[in-house]
C-alpha positions as CSV (number, residue, x, y, z in Angstrom):
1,X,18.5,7.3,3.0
2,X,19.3,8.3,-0.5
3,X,16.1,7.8,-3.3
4,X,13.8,7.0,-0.7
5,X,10.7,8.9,-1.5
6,X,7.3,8.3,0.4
7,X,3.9,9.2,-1.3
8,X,0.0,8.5,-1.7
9,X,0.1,6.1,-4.5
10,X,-1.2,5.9,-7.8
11,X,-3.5,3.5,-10.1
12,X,-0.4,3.5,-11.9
13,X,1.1,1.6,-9.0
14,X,-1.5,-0.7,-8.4
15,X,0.6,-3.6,-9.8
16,X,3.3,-3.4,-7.5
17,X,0.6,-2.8,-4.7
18,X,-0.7,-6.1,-6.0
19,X,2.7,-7.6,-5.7
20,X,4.3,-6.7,-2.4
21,X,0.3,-7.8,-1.3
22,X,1.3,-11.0,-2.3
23,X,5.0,-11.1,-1.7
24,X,4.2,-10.3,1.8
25,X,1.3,-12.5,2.5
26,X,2.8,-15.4,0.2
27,X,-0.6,-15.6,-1.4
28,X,0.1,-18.2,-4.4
29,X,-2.3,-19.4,-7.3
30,X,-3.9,-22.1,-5.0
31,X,-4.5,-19.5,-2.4
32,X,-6.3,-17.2,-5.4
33,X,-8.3,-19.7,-6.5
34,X,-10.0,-21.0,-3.1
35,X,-10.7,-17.3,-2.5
36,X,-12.7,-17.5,-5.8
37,X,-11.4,-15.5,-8.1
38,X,-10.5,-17.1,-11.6
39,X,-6.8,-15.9,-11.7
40,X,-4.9,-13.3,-10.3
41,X,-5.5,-10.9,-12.6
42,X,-9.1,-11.0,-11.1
43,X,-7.6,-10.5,-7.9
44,X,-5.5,-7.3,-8.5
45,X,-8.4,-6.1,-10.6
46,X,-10.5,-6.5,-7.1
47,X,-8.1,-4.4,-5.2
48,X,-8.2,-1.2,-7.2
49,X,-11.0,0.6,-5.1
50,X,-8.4,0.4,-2.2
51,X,-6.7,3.1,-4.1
52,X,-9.7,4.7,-4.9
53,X,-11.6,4.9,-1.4
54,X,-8.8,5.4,1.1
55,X,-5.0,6.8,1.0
56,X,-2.7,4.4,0.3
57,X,0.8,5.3,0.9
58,X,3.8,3.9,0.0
59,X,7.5,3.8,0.5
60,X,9.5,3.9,-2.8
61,X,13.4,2.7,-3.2
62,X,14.1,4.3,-6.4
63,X,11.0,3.6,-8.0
64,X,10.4,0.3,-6.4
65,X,7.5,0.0,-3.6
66,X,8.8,-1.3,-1.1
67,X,6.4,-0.6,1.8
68,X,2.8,0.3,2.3
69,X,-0.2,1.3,4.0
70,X,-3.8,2.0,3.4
71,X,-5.9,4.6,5.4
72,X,-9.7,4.5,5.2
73,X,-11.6,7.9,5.8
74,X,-14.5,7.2,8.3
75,X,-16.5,8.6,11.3
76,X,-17.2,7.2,14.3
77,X,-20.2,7.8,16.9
78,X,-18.7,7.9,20.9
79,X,-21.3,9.1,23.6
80,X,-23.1,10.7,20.7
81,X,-20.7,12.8,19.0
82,X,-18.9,12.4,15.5
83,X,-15.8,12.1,15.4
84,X,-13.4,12.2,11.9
85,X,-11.3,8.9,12.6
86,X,-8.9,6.5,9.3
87,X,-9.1,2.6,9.5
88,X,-6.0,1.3,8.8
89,X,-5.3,-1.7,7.1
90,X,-3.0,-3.0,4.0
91,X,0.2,-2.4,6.2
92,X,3.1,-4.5,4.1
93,X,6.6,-3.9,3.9
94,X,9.7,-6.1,2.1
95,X,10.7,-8.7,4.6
96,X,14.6,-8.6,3.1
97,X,14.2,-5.0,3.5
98,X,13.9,-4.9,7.3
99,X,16.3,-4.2,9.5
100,X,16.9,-6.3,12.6
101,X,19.3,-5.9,15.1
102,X,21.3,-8.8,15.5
């Protein structure tokens, strides 16, 4: 589709990485606060080393993110050999931007 453009993302996309986060997971103020952070400005704050320690991609519309996930570098030990494996995690995408077939 026209202007979609998929790439690693940016700190300077860490608000909207913030934002779909919550968009997706309908995390509100309450839902901050139990967590215990003091606002959600704490909270984003706490999610930049996800863009620092693992590859966070992302689907842009235009320049809007509309979809993302987050692949952590790690190694794993099976029957005493090392092997180079990602943990993935942070997998979010626009809910009205789905397609469904019905």
């Amino acid at each position: 589709a026209e202007g979609l453009e998929i790439r690693v993302l940016e700190e300077k996309d860490l608000n909207q990485f913030n934002e779909l986060l919550s968009y997706v997971f309908q995390i509100t103020e309450s839902d901050i606060e139990e967590s215990g952070y003091a606002d959600k400005r704490e909270m984003i704050k706490s999610k930049k080393p996800i863009l620092l320690y693992s590859k966070v991609f992302g689907w842009f519309d235009q320049d809007q993110l509309i979809s993302q996930i987050a692949i952590y570098p790690c190694e794993v030990n099976i029957h005493g050999k090392q092997y180079k494996m990602g943990g993935i995690t942070g997998v979010e995408a626009a809910t009205a931007l789905r397609e469904t077939d019905e």
